[in-house]
C-alpha positions as CSV (number, residue, x, y, z in Angstrom):
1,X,-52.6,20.9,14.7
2,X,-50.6,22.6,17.7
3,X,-50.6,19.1,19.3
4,X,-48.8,17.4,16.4
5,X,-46.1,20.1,15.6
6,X,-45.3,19.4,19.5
7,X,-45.2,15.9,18.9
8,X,-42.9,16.1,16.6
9,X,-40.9,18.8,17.7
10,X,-40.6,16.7,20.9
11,X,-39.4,13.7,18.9
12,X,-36.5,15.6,17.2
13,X,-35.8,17.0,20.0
14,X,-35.6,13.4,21.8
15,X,-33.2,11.7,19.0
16,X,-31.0,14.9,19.0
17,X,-30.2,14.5,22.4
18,X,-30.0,10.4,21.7
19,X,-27.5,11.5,18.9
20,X,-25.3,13.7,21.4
21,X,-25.5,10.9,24.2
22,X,-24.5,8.2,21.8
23,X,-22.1,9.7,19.6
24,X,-20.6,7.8,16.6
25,X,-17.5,5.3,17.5
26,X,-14.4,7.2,16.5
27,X,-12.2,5.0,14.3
28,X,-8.4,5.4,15.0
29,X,-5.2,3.7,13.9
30,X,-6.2,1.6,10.8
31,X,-3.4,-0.1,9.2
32,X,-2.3,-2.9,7.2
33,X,-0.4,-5.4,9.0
34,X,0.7,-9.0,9.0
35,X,2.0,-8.7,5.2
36,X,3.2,-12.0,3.8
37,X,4.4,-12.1,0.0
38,X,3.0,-15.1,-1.6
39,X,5.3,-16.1,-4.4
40,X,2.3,-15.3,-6.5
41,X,1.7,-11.8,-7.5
42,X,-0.4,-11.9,-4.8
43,X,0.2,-10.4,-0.6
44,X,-1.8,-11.4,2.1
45,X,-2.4,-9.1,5.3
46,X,-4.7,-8.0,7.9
47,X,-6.5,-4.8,8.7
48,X,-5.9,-3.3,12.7
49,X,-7.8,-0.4,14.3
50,X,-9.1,1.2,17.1
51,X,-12.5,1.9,17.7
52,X,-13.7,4.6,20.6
53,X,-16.8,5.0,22.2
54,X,-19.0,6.7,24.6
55,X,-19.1,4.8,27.8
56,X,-22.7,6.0,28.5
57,X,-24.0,4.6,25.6
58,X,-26.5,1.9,25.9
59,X,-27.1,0.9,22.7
60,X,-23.3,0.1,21.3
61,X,-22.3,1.0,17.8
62,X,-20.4,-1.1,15.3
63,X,-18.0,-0.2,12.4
64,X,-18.3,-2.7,8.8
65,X,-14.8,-2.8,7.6
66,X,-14.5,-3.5,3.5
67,X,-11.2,-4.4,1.4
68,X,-11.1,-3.4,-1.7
69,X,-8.7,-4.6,-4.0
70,X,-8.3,-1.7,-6.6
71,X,-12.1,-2.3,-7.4
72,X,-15.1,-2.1,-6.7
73,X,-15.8,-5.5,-4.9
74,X,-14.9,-5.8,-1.5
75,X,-12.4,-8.7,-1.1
76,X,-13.5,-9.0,2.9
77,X,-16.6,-7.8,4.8
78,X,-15.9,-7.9,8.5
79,X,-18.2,-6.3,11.2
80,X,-17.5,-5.1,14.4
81,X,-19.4,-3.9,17.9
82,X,-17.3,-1.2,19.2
83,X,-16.2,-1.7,22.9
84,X,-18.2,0.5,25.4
85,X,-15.0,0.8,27.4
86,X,-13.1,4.3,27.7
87,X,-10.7,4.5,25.0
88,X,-12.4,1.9,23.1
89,X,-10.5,-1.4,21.7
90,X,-8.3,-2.6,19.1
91,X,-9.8,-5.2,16.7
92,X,-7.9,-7.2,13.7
93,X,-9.3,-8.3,10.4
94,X,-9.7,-11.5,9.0
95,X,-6.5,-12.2,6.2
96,X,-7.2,-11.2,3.1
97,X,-5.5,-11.3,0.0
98,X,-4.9,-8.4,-2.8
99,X,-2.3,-8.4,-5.9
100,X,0.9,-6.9,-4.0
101,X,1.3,-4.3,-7.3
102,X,-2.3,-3.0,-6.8
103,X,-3.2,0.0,-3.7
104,X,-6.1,-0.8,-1.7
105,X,-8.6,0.5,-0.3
106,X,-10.3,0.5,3.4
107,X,-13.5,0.9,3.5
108,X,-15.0,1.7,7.0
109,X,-18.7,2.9,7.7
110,X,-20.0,3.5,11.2
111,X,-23.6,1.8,12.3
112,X,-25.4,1.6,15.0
113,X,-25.4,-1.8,16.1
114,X,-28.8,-3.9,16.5
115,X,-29.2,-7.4,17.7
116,X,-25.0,-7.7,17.3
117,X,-24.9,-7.0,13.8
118,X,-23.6,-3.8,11.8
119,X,-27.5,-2.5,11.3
120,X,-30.2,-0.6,12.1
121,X,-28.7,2.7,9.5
122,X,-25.1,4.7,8.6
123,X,-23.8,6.6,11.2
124,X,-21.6,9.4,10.0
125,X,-19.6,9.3,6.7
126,X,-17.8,6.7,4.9
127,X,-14.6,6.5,5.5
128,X,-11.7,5.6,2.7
129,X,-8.3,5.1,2.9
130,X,-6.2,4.6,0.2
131,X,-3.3,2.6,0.7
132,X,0.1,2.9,-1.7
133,X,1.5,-0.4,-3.2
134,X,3.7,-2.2,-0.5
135,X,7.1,-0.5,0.6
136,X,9.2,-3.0,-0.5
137,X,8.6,-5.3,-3.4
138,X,10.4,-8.6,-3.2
139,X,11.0,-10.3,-6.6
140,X,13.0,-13.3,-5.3
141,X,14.2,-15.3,-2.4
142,X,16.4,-18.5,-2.5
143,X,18.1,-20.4,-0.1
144,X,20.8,-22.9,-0.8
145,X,22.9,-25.5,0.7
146,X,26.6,-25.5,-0.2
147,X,28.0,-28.0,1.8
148,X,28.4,-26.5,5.7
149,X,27.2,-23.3,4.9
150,X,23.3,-22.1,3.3
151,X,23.8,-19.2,1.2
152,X,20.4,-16.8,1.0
153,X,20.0,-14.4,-2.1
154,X,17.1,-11.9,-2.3
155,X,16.6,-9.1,-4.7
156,X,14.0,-6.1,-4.7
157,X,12.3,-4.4,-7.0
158,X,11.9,-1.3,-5.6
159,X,12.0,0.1,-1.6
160,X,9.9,2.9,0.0
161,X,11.0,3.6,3.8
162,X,13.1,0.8,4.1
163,X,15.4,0.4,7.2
164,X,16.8,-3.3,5.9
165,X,15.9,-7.3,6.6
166,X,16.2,-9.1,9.4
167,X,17.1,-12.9,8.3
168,X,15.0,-15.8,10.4
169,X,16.4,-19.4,10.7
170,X,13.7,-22.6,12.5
171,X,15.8,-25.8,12.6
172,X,13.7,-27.0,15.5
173,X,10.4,-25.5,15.4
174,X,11.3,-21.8,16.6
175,X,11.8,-19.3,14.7
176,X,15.0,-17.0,15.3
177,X,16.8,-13.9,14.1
178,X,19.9,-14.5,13.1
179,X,21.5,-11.3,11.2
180,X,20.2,-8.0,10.6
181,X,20.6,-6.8,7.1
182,X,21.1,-3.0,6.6
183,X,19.0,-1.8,2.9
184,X,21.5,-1.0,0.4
185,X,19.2,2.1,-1.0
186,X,20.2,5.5,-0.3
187,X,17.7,6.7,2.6
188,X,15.8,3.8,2.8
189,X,14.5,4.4,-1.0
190,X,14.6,3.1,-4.5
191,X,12.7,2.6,-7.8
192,X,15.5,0.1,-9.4
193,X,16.4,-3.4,-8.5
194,X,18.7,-4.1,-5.6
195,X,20.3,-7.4,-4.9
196,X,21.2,-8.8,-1.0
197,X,23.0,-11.8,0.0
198,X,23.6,-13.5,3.2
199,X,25.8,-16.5,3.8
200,X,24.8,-18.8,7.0
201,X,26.9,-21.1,9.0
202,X,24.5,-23.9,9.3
203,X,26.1,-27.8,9.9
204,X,22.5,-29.2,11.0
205,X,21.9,-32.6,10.0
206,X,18.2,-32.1,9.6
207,X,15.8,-29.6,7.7
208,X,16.2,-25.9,8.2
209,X,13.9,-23.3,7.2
210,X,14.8,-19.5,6.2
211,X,12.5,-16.5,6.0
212,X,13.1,-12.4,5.1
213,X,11.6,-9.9,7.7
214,X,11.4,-7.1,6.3
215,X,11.3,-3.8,8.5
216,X,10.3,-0.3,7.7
217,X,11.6,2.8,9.4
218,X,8.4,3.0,11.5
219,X,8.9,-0.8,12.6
220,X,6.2,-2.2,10.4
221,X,7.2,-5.4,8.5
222,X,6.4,-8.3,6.4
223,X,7.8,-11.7,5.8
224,X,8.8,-13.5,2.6
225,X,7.7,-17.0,1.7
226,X,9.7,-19.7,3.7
227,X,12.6,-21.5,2.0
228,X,13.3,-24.8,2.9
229,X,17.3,-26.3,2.7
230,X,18.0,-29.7,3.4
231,X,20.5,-31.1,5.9
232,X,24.3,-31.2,6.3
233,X,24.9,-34.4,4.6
234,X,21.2,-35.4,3.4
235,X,21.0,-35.9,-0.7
236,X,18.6,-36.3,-3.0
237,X,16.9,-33.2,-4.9
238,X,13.5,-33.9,-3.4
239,X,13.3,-34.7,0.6
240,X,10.1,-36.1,1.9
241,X,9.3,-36.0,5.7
242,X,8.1,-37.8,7.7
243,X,8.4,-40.7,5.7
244,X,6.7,-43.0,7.1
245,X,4.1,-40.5,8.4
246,X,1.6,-41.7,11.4
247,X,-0.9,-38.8,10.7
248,X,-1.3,-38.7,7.2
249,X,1.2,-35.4,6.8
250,X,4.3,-35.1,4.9
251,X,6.5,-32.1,3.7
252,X,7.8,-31.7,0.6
253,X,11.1,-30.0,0.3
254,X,12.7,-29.0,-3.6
255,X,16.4,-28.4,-4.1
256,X,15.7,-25.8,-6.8
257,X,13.3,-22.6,-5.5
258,X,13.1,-21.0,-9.0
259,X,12.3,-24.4,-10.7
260,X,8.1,-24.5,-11.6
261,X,6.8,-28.0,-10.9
262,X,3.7,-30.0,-11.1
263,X,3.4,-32.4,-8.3
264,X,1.1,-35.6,-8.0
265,X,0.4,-38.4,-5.7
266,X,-1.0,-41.8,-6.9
267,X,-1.8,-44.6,-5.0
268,X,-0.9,-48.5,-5.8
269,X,-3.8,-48.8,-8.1
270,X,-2.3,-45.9,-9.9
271,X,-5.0,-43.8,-8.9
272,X,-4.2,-39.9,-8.9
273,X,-4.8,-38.9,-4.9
274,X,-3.7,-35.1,-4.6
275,X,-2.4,-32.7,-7.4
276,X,-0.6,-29.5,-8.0
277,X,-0.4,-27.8,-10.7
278,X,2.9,-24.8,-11.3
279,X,4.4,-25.2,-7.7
280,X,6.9,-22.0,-7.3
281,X,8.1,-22.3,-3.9
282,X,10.7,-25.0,-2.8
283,X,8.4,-26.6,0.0
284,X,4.8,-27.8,0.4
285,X,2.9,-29.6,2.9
286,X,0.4,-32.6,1.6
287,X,-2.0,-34.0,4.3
288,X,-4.8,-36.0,4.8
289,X,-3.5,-39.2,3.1
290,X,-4.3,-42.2,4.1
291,X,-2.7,-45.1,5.9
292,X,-1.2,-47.0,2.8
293,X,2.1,-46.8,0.0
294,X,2.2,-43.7,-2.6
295,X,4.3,-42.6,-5.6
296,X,5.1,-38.7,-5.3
297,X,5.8,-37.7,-9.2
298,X,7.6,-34.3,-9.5
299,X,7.6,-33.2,-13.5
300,X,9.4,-30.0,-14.7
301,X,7.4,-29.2,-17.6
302,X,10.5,-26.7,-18.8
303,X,12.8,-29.6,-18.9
304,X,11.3,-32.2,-18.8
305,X,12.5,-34.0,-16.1
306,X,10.6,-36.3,-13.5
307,X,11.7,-37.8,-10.2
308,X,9.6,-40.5,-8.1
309,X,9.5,-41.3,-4.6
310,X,7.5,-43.3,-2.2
311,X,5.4,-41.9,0.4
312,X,4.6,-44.7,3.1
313,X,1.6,-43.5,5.7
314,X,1.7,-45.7,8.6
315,X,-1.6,-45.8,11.3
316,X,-1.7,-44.3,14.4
């Protein structure tokens, strides 16, 4: 009987000091980054932390990180092995998507790791973070082209620790600031709607694209959806480009960002290829069509009115 209780006093005594050699990763510096407003309802982001372990440890732990979307179902399930180097690592989440009205919650619970995987038993408590609804709520963004000049308007519903927008042009594949728009709302806060503008000097003969960064006091940000404005001197209300296209890729570009469309592409046989129904942005991209002659249809169901235009995919 003495030779068991020393058994297993010798056991606990073995994973206590297993437990005090290999402590628990510490999780530091979760946020929500990356935040893009999808037109939607809807805001995509990522998840960034830190995790900090034991340098002696032999066996490395792992955190499981769980998005909740103001439920009970996780909305992303993501693993990770904590780095056995001093000071530990930073590690980003797969993009995941949550309604942009709704807070979320962060879901993190510390394993030790076994064959690479988040297994093998909890280690420590569960850790939740509930995150507020997003600082500033964009309710719309348009871009338009009045003859040499593209004048933006955006309007917000409310603002939490605002310091303003930065407005972002691409005519050539970069993407550049080009102003710096202060927040109209008294220390950075508001709960009514509050209306910007921004008129740019823009004679390019090709497409250019626009885009709202906007930045919080502590530097954080998020974009808008891109708006898309045709040329100096280009007409037509829908613009298709490349056309011809050598890889089966074409963008789509609308006059009208606040128009709802359904969008469909038929082939000579009159065969419906691609479809899209309730299109709110004022751009798309269709790909993977190929080589051959199409009909893009645009119908606005609130009006009524339909435009046509050929698509011509060329071979490589």
């Amino acid at each position: 009987m003495k030779k068991i209780l020393f058994i297993i006093l010798f056991a606990a005594l073995g994973i206590a000091a297993f437990s005090q050699e290999n402590p628990c990763p510490t999780v530091t510096g979760v946020r929500r980054t990356n935040i893009v407003n999808n037109g939607n309802g809807t805001c995509s982001g990522t998840i960034t932390l830190n995790i900090q372990n034991d340098v002696s440890n032999a066996n490395p732990k792992g955190v499981l990180v769980e998005v909740l979307c103001g439920s009970l179902t996780p909305v992303l399930t993501q693993c990770f092995i904590a780095s056995t180097v001093p000071g530990g690592a930073q590690y980003t989440t797969n993009s995941f998507t949550c309604p942009c009205n709704e807070p979320i919650t962060i879901r993190i619970t510390r394993f030790t790791a076994s064959n690479g995987n988040c297994q093998g038993g909890t280690c420590g408590n569960v850790i939740i973070i509930q995150e507020s609804p997003l600082p500033v709520e964009l309710t719309s963004f348009t871009a338009k082209r009045i003859q040499t000049n593209v004048s933006l308007k955006w309007e917000t519903a409310s603002e939490q620790n605002n310091s303003g927008f930065a407005v972002e042009r691409n005519t050539n594949g970069t993407w550049q600031q080009i102003a710096f728009v202060p927040t109209k709302a008294q220390g950075g806060n508001s709960s009514s709607s509050i209306a910007y503008d921004y008129n740019d000097l823009n004679s390019t003969k090709g497409i250019s694209q626009y885009r709202i960064k906007q930045v919080d006091f502590d530097a954080q940000s998020k974009y808008s959806e891109v708006r898309t404005v045709r040329g100096d001197g280009q007409v037509g209300k829908t613009i298709v480009y490349p056309n011809p296209s050598v890889d089966g890729k074409v963008n789509i570009v609308f006059e009208d960002a606040t128009v709802i469309r359904d969008v469909s592409v038929t082939d000579m046989s009159g065969r419906t290829i691609k479809q899209f129904k309730s299109v709110t942005n004022n751009n798309m991209v269709i790909e993977n069509l190929s080589p051959g002659i199409y009909s893009l249809r645009v119908f606005v169901p609130a009006t009524g009115e339909q435009a046509v235009q050929k698509i011509v995919v060329n071979k490589q």
